[in-house]
N, C-alpha and C positions, 0 to 999 in steps of 0.2 A: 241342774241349773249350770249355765257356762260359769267358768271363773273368770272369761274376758269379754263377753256381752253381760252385765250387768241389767240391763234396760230394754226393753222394746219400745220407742217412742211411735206409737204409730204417724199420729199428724206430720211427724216429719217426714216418716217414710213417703206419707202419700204426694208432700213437696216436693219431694227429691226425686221419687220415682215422676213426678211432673216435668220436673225441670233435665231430668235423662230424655222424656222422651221429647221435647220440646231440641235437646241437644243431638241429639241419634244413638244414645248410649245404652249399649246394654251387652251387662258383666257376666264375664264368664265365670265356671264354677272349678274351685281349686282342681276338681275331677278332669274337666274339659284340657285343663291348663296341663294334665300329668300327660292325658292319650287327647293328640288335638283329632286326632281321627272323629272321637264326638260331635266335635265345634256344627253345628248346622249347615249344613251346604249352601245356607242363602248369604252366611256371611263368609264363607271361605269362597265363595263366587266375585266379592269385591275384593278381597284383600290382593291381589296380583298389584292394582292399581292404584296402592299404599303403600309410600315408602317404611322401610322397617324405622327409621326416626319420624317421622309426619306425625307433628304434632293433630292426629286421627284416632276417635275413640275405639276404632277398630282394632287399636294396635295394643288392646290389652288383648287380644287373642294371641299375639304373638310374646305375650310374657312366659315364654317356654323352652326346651332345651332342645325344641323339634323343628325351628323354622328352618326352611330351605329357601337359601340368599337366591338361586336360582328362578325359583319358580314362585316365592312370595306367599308359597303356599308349608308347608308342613312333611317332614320325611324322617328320616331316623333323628338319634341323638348328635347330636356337633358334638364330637372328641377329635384328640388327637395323642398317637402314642410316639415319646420321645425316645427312639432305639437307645441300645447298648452303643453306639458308636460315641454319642452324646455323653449320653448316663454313665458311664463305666463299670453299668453296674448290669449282673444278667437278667432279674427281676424286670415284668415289664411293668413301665410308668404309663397311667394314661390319665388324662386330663379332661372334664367335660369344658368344652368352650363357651367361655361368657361374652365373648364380640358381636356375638349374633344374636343378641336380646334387643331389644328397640333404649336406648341412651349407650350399648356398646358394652355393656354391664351386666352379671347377676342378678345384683342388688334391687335391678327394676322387679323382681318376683319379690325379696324380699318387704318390699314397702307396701306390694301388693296388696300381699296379707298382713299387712299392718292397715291401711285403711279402710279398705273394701266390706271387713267386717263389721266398721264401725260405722259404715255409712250406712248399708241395708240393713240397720238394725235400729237407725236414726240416732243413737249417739252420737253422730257428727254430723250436722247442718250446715252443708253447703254457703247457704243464706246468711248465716253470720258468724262461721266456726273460718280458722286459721289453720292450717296442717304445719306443724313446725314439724323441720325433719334435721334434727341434731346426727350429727355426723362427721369421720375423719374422710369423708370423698365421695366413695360413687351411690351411698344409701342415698343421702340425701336428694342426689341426681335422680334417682329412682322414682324417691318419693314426690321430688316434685312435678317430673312429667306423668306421673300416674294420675297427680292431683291436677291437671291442667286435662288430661282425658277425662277426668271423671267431673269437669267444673268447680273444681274446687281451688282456693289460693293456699298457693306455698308460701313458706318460707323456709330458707338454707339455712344451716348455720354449720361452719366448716371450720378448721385453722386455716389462718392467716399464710402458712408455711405450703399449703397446697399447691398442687399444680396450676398453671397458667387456663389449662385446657379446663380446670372444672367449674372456676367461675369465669371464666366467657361464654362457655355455654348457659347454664345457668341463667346470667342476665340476658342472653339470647331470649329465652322462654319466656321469660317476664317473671321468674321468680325475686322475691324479695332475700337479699343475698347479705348475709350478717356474718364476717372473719373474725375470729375468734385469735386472741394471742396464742402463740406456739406454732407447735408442729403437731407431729402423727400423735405421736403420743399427751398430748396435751388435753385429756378426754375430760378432765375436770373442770375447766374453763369453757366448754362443752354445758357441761351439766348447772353450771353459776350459772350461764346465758340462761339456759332453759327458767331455772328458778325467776327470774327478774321478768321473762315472758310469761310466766303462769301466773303474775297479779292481775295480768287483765283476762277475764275469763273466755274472751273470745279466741286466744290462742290454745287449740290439744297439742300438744306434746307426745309424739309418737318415737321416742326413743328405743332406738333398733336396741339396746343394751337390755330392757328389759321387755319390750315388747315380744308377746309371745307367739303370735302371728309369723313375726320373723321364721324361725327355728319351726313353725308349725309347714309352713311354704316349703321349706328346704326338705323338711321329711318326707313330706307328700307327694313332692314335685322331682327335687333333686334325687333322693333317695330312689324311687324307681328308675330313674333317668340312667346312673351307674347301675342299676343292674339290668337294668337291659342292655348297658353296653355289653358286661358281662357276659351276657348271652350272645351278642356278636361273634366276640368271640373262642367262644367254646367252654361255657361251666365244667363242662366233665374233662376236660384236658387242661384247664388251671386252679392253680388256686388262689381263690381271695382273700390277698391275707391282710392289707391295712387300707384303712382310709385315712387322707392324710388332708389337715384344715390348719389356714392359721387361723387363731380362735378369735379375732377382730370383734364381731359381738357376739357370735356364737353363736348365730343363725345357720352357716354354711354347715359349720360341726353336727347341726343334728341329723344330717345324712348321712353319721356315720351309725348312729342309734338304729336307723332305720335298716341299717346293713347290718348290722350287730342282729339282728331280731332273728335275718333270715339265716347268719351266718357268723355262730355265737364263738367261732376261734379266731376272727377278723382285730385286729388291732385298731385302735383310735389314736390317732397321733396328733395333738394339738401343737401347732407351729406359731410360734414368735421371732419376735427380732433380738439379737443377742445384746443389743443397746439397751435394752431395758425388758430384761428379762423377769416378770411378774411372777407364770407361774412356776417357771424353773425356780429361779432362787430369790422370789420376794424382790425380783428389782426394779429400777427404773431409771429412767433418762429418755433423752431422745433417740430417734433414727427415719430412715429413709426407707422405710416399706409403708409406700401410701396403700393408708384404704385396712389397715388392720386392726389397728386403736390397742391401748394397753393400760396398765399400772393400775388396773382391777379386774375383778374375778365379774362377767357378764351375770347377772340375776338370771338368765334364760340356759346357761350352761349346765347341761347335766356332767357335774366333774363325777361325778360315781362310775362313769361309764367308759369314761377317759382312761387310759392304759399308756399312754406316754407322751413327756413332754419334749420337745425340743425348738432351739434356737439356731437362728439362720441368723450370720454376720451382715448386717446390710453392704459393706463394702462389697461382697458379692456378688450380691444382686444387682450391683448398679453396672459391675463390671461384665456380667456375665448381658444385662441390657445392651451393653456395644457391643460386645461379641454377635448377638443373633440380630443386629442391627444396621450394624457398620456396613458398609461395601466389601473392605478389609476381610471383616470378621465374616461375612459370608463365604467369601472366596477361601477362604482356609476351611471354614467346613464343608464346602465342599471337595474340598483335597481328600477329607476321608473317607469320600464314597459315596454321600448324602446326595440322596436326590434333590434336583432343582425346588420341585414341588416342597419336598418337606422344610426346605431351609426358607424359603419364604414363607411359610407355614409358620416358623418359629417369631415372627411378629405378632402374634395370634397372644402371645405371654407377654403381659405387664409387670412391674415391679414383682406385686406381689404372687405370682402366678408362679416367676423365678422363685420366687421363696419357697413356696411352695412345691417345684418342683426338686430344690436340692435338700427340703426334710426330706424327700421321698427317697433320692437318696441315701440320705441318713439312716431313714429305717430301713432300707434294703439293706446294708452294710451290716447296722445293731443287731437286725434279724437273722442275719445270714442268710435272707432270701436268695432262691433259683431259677432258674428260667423258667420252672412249673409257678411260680407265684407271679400274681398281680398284683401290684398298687394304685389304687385311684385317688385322685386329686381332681382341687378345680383350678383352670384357666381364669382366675376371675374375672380379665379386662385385659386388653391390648395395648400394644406397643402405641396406638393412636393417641391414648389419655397421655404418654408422656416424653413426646416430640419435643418439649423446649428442653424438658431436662438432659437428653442428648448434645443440644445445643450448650447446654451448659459444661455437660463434660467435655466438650472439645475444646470451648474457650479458656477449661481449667487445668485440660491435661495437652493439649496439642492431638494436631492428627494421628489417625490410628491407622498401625498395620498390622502386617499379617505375623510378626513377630509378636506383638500386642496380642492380636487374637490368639496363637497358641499358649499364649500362659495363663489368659485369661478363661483359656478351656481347661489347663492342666490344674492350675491352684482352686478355684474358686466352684469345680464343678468336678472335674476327676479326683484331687484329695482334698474332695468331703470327706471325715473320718466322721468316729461315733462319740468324738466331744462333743458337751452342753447337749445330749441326750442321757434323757433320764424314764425309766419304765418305773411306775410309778406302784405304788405299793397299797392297798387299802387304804393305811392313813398316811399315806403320801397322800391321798386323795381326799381322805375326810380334811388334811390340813388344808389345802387348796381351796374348798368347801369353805372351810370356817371365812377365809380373808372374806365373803359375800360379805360376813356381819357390818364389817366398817365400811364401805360403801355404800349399802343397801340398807340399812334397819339405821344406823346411825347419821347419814349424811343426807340419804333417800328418803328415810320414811317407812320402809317397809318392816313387814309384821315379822318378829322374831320368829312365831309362831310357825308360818310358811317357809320361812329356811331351814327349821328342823325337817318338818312337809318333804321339802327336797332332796332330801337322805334316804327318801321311800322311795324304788323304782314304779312304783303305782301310781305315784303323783305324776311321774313323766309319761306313764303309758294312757292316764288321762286325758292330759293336757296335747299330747303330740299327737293322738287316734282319733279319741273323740270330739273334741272341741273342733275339726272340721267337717263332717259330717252335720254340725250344727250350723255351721258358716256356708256350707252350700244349700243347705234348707233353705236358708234367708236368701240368698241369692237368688236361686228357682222361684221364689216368692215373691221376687223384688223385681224380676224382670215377667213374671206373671201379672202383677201391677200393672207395666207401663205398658205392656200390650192389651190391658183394659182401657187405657186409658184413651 
């Protein structure tokens, strides 16, 4: 039996699958989503004629790592590797790009597999169910244009402290758009809202923190996706030595589980913001890496698996955002040599994407990595999500030059050192483990019982393997339906 379909309601299924084809909907299967080469040739024959945003139910076929902006159709994985010129480091960096998902985001897969389950399963009734999508940025984004293709009403619920770009859009789509006090890290105010939405029974609460669809997506989807870049270029001449995630809900992280399976000496490197550094040393405050969430352990995290923590200063990241941004800051990297192509390329990395890419540094440096090792990371979003906040560093710091750009490449990205990295120890990790309990069984609700559960690497080879396999059944079934229909 699933642990995350509980229910088969038929009568609804047979409404929903009514109301898909009354709308022209019909859902791909997490499978399709990994190799779109499957997807049916009668809808890869429209989709040229669908913008990658167009609010069009077709454009869950492009919830994948494979669309080509060119052709509108499907070709390898979107990466991008940031040379040693950049990195300073000899280990190659490379990143799968989240720009080219349909809202601009990853996150649009993740929400995927948060509701798609529950709709072809009829746990969630179009007709008089709510999708609340609790969120620090682009989940929520995800969740609600997924829920506008699939007919169903959203609602946001984000801090207040976000970007400009995420709730204009947002109210763009007709989503129901609720600011939460704080900032990024303000995930518990978050979770109040949620509580105060669950008295009325027509709102689900699809919280990427514990939903396990999230992290099931990322395995299935994302996890093949780096290894076949892999395969680009050259398994027998590198080696894979880390996957590097900041742990925001801890959906992106289970790609590194799925890398680990195949390639049991890979390192997992959870990345945070050094403001409020959780799992490194129990802390918190605020910071300026949108879109990563903190100041609890994710219920969906397998920290057994986890092999090391580290922290990224957000001043960094903001800084290193002008650099591959500015006019200034381009023209000085290209002083080093950098091709045209790649330096405009480097708007492709949002906040957290920088963050992201200078753990990877970090582990290259801890590790002593070499030009025979690779590191994968994700791109999660682009320089597009956060255009005012440029605006705003110019208005704070004055115009930028090329003096500016060279320090802002030398401090904040050539001496990364291997502070506020920590490799983590068995019960470095069972301690990390335990913080679930106060969030999760005490605050949450959740059964003590399944957080022991989580201590067993069986429980996650269930939950990540099997539990889709059952979600694409229902799917195959569910669009079997509406071509009865």
């Amino acid at each position: 039996m699933s642990k995350i379909i509980k229910q088969i309601n038929s009568e609804v299924v047979k409404k929903t699958a009514k109301r898909c084809k009354e709308k022209g909907i019909v859902i791909p299967t997490f499978s399709q989503l990994r190799n779109p080469d499957t997807i049916p040739q009668e809808i890869k024959s429209k989709l040229p004629e669908v913008g990658l945003w167009d609010i069009n139910p077709l454009n869950l076929f492009r919830v994948t790592w494979k669309n080509d902006i060119k052709t509108g159709l499907f070709g390898k994985v979107n990466y991008l590797e940031i040379p040693e010129e950049i990195t300073g480091v000899k280990a190659r960096i490379i990143g799968l790009i989240g720009k080219y998902f349909p809202t601009g985001a990853h996150k649009v897969g993740a929400s995927f597999g948060c509701l798609v389950p529950r709709l072809v399963s009829g746990e969630f009734n179009p007709e008089v169910h709510k999708a609340v999508w609790p969120s620090t940025g682009n989940y929520c984004r995800g969740g609600a244009f997924n829920s506008v293709l699939l007919g169903c009403t959203p609602i946001a619920i984000l801090p207040e402290e976000m970007s400009k770009e995420r709730f204009a859009w947002l109210k763009e789509i007709g989503a129901e758009v609720i600011a939460t006090p704080g900032c990024e890290s303000n995930v518990k105010e978050i979770y109040d809202k949620c509580w105060e939405l669950r008295k009325d029974p027509t709102n689900i609460i699809f919280n990427q923190f514990d939903e396990f669809g999230n992290s099931i997506w990322h395995y299935n989807v994302t996890g093949p996706a780096v290894d076949e870049v892999y395969g680009y270029i050259g398994k027998e001449n590198y080696n894979i030595s880390a996957f590097v995630s900041a742990t925001g809900s801890a959906g992106t992280i289970a790609t590194g589980d799925y890398l680990k399976k195949l390639y049991p000496h890979l390192k997992i490197v959870a990345s945070e913001a050094l403001q409020c550094p959780t799992l490194l040393m129990n802390g918190f405050g605020g910071h300026r890496i949108e879109g990563i969430g903190d100041k609890h352990v994710p219920w969906i995290h397998n920290i057994r698996n986890t092999d090391a923590v580290v922290a990224i200063d957000d001043e960094d990241c903001m800084r290193v955002l002008r650099l591959f941004n500015e006019e200034e800051g381009k023209k000085y990297l290209l002083s080093l040599g950098l091709s045209e192509d790649l330096v405009n390329n480097l708007e492709l990395l949002g906040i957290s994407s920088i963050s992201n890419l200078l753990s990877s540094i970090k582990t290259a440096k801890y590790f002593e990595l070499s030009e025979q090792d690779v590191i994968f990371t994700i791109f999660t979003d682009s320089f597009d999500m956060y255009r005012s906040r440029l605006k705003e560093m110019r208005e704070a710091y004055g115009k930028y030059d090329i003096l500016q750009a060279a320090k802002d490449h030398s401090a904040p990205i050539l001496h990364q050192s291997i502070d506020y990295f920590k490799e983590l120890t068995y019960y470095d990790r069972k301690t990390i483990h335990n913080l679930k309990y106060f969030t999760w069984v005490e605050q949450q609700g959740k059964d003590v019982k399944e957080l022991n559960e989580q201590w067993n690497p069986e429980y996650w080879k269930n939950i990540l393997e099997e539990e889709v396999k059952y979600f694409d059944k229902l799917i195959i079934e569910f669009n079997q339906l509406i071509n009865k229909l």
